[in-house]
C-alpha positions as CSV (number, residue, x, y, z in Angstrom):
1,X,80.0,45.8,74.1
2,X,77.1,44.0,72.7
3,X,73.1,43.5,72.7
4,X,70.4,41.5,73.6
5,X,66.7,40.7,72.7
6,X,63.9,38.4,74.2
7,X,61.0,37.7,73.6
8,X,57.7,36.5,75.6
9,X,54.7,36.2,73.7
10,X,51.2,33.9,74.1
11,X,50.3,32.3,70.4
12,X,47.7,29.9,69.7
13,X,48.8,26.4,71.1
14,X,50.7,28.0,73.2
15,X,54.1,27.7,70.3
16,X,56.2,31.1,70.1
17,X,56.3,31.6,66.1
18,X,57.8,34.5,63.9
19,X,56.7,35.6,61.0
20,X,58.9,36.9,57.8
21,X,61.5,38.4,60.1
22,X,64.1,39.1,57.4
23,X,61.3,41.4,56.3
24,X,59.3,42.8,59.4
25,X,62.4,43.4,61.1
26,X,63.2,43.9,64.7
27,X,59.8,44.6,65.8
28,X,59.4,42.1,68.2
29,X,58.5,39.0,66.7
30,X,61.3,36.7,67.1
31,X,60.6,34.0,69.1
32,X,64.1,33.3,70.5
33,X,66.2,35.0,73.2
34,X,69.2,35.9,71.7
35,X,72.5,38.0,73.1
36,X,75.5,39.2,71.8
37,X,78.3,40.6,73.4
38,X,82.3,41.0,72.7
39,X,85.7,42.2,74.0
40,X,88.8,44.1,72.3
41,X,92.1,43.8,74.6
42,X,94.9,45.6,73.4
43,X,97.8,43.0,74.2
44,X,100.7,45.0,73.0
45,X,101.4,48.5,71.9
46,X,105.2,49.7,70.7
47,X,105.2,53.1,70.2
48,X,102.2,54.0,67.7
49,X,102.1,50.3,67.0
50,X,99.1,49.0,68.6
51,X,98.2,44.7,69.1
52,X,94.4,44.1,69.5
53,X,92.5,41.1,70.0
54,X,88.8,40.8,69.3
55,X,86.2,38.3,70.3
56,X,82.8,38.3,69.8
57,X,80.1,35.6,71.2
58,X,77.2,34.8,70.6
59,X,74.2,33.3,73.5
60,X,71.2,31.6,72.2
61,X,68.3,30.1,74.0
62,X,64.6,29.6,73.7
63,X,61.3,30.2,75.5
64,X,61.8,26.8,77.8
65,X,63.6,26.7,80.9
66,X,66.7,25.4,79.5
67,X,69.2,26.1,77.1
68,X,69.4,24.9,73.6
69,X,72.4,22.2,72.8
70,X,74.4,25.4,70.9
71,X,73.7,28.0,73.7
72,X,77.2,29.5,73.2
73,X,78.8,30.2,69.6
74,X,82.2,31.9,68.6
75,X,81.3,34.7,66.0
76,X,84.6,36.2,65.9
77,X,87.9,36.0,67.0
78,X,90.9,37.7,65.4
79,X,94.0,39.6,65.9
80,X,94.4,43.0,64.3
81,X,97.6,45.7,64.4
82,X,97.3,48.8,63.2
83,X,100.0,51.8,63.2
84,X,102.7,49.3,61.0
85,X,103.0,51.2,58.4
86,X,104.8,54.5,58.4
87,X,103.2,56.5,55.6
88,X,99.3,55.5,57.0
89,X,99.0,54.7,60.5
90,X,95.0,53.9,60.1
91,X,96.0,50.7,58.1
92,X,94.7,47.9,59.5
93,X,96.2,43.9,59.0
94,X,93.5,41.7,60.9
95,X,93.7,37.1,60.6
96,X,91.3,35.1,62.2
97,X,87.6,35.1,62.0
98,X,85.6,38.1,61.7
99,X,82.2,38.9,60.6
100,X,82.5,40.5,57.1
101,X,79.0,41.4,55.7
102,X,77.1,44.0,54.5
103,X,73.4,44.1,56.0
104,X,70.4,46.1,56.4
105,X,70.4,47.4,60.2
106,X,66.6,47.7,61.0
107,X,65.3,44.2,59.3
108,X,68.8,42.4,60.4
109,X,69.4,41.4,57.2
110,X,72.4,40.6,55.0
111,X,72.7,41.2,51.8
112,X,76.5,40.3,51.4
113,X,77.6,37.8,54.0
114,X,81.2,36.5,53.6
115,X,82.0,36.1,57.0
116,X,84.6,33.1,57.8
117,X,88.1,32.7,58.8
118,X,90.6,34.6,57.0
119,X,92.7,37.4,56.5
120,X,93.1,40.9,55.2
121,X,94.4,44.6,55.3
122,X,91.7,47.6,55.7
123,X,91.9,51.5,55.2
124,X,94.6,51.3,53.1
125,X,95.6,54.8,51.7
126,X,95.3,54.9,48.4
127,X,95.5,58.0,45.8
128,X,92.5,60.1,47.1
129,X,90.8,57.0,48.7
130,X,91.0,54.1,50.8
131,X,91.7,50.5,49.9
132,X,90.5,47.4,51.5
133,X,91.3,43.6,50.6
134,X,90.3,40.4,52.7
135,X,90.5,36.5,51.8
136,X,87.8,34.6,53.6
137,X,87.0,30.6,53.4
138,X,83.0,29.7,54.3
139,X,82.1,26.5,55.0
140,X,78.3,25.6,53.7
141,X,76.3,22.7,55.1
142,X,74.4,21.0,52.0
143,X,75.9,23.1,49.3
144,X,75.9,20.3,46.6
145,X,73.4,17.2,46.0
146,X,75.5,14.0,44.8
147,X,75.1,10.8,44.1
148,X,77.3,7.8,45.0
149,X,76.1,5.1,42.1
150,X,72.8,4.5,44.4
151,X,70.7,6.5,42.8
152,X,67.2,4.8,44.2
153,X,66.1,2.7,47.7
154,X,62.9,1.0,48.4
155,X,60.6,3.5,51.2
156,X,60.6,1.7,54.4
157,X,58.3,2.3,56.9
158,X,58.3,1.5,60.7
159,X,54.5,0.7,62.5
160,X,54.7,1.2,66.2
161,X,55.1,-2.1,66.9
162,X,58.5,-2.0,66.0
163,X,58.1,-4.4,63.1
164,X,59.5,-3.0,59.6
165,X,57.6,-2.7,56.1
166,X,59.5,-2.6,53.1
167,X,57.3,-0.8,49.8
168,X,57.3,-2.0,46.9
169,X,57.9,1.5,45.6
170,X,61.6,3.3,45.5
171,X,62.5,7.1,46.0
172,X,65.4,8.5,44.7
173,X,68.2,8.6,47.4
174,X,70.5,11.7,47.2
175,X,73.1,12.9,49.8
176,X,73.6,16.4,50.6
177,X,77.7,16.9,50.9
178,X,79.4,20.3,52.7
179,X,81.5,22.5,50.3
180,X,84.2,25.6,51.4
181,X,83.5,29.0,49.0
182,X,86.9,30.6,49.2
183,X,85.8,34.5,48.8
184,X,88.7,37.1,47.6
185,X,87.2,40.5,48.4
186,X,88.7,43.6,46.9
187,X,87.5,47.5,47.7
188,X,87.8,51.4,47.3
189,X,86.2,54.2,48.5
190,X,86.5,57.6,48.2
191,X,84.7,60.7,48.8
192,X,82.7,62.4,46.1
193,X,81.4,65.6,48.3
194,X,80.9,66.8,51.6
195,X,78.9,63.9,53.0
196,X,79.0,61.8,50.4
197,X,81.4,58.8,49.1
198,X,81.1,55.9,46.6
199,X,81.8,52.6,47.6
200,X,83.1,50.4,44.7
201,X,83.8,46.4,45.7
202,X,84.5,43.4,43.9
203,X,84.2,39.6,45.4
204,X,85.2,36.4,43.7
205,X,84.0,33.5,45.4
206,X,86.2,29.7,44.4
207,X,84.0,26.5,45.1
208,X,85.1,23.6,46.2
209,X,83.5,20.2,47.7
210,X,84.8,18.6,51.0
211,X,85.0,15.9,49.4
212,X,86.6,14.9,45.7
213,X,85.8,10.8,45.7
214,X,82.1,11.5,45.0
215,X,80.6,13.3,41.9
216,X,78.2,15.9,42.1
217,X,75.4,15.7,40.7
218,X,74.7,19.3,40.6
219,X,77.8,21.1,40.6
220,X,78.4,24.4,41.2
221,X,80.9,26.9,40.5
222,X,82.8,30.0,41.0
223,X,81.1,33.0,40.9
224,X,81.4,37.3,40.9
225,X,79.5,40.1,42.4
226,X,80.3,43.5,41.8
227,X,79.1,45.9,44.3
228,X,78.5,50.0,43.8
229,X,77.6,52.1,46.7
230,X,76.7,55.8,47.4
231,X,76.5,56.5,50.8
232,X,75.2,60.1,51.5
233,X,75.0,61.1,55.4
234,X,74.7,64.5,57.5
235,X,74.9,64.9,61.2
236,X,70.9,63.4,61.5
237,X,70.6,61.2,58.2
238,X,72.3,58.7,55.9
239,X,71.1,57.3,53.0
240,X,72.9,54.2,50.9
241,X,72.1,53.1,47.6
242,X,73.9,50.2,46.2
243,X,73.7,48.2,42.9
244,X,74.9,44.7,42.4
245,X,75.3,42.5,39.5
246,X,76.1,38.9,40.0
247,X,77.5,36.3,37.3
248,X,78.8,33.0,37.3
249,X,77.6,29.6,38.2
250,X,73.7,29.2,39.5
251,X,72.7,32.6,40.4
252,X,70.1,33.4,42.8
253,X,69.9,36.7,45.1
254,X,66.8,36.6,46.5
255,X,68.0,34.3,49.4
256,X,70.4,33.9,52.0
257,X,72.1,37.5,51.1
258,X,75.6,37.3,49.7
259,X,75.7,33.7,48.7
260,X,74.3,33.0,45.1
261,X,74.8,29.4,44.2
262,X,71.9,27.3,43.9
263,X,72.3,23.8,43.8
264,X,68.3,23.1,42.2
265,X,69.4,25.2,39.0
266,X,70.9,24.2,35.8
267,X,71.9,27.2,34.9
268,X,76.2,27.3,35.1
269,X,76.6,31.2,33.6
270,X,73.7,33.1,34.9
271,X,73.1,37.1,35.6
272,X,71.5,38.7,38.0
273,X,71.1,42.5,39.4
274,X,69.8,43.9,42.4
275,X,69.1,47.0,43.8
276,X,68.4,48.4,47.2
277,X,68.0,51.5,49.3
278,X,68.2,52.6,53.1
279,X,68.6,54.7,55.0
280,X,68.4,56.0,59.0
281,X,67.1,59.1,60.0
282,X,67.7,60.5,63.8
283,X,64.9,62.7,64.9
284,X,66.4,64.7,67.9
285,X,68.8,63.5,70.7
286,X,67.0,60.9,72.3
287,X,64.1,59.9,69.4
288,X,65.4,57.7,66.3
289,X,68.0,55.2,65.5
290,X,71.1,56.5,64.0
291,X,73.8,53.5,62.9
292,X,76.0,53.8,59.7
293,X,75.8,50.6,57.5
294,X,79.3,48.6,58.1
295,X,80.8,47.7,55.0
């Protein structure tokens, strides 16, 4: 299973560009080539115990006539089993990595994205609903500013004959580090109606540097976001309508969906809502785009 997109376009200069994506949406203005495709093998299977393995990767590439340096990436592999448990076969226990997000189908945008190697249990029968809980460690490129002792260096500059000009004048030097964001993901959802369930889902996300010799300048720490959901559907709509509130250290949700630490911000106890609304409509059987939102 999987997709794929291209696109071929003529701009001014002759440059493919896109243009607020996250909000336009999939209407053709990317400017990458991008595919997506995975497998799930059932290795195993005693009695209505069932063994699965799932991989999903990812291809990337650009207008030229090669291949970018990362034209192959590993989005998910993990083994699941499902069946083990007696009194609710449709329990799932999953480890590995596995994309574990929340998103907005048509403008391919995540609003919760904790997606990461881990490990958890899904469907879980509980009283009149089901129970889902997952542990997942991120790793985040530049996630803290620190600072060493250095804290300023003279500009240099380099003239094109090679020969090297030192300023008088000094910038402030500051070195971006990597951090993990431990997330501990617990859910329920049960059925209000015919058609209609709530969604109610709570993640606690642990900080931590890569690194504990330095000191951070800007640190950041753990934070919470509590997640509500009503999701109403019929055989040709579905509607979702969820309401977060976010607390803890540096919060900002107005980026990079599902992670809300910002490193620029002093703030170390902040609060933050957001709401949002979708939905899909399918028109007849072969006009309009039909996809439940995965959660």
């Amino acid at each position: 299973y999987g997709y794929f997109r291209m696109n071929a376009n003529q701009a001014k200069g002759g440059k493919m560009t896109k243009y607020q994506v996250s909000n336009v949406g999939r209407l053709g203005n990317e400017n990458d080539n991008y595919g997506e495709f995975g497998a799930r093998v059932q290795f195993a299977k005693v009695d209505d115990t069932s063994w699965n393995f799932v991989g999903t990767w990812a291809l990337l590439g650009d207008d030229s006539q090669g291949q970018t340096e990362k034209s192959i990436e590993n989005k998910e592999a993990f083994v699941s089993v499902t069946g083990l448990f007696d009194w609710d076969k449709d329990a799932e226990l999953w480890a590995g990595r596995r994309f574990l997000r929340q998103y907005v189908v048509i403008a391919d945008w995540y609003y919760a994205d904790y997606s990461g190697n881990g490990t958890g249990i899904n469907n879980l029968q509980v009283g009149p609903g089901k129970a889902s809980v997952f542990w997942s460690r991120v790793k985040q490129d530049n996630g803290y500013a620190w600072n060493s002792g250095k804290k300023y260096e003279q500009i240099k500059y380099v003239h094109a004959n090679g020969d090297e000009y030192v300023s008088p004048y000094y910038k402030e030097k500051k070195y971006e580090g990597k951090k993990y964001v431990d997330y501990l993901n617990a859910e329920y959802t049960f059925g209000l109606w015919d058609g209609a369930e709530l969604l109610i889902k709570d993640t606690y996300g642990v900080v931590s540097r890569q690194s504990g010799i330095v000191h951070s300048e800007k640190e950041i720490g753990n934070n919470n976001r509590l997640n509500i959901e009503l999701h109403v559907g019929g055989a040709n709509y579905w509607n979702g309508t969820s309401l977060e509130w976010f607390h803890g250290s540096n919060v900002r949700v107005d980026t990079c969906g599902g992670c809300w630490e910002d490193p620029q911000s002093g703030a170390k106890s902040a609060n933050a809502y957001r709401l949002i609304n979708q939905g899909n409509v399918k028109f007849n059987n072969t006009f309009g785009h039909f996809m439940r939102n995965s959660v």
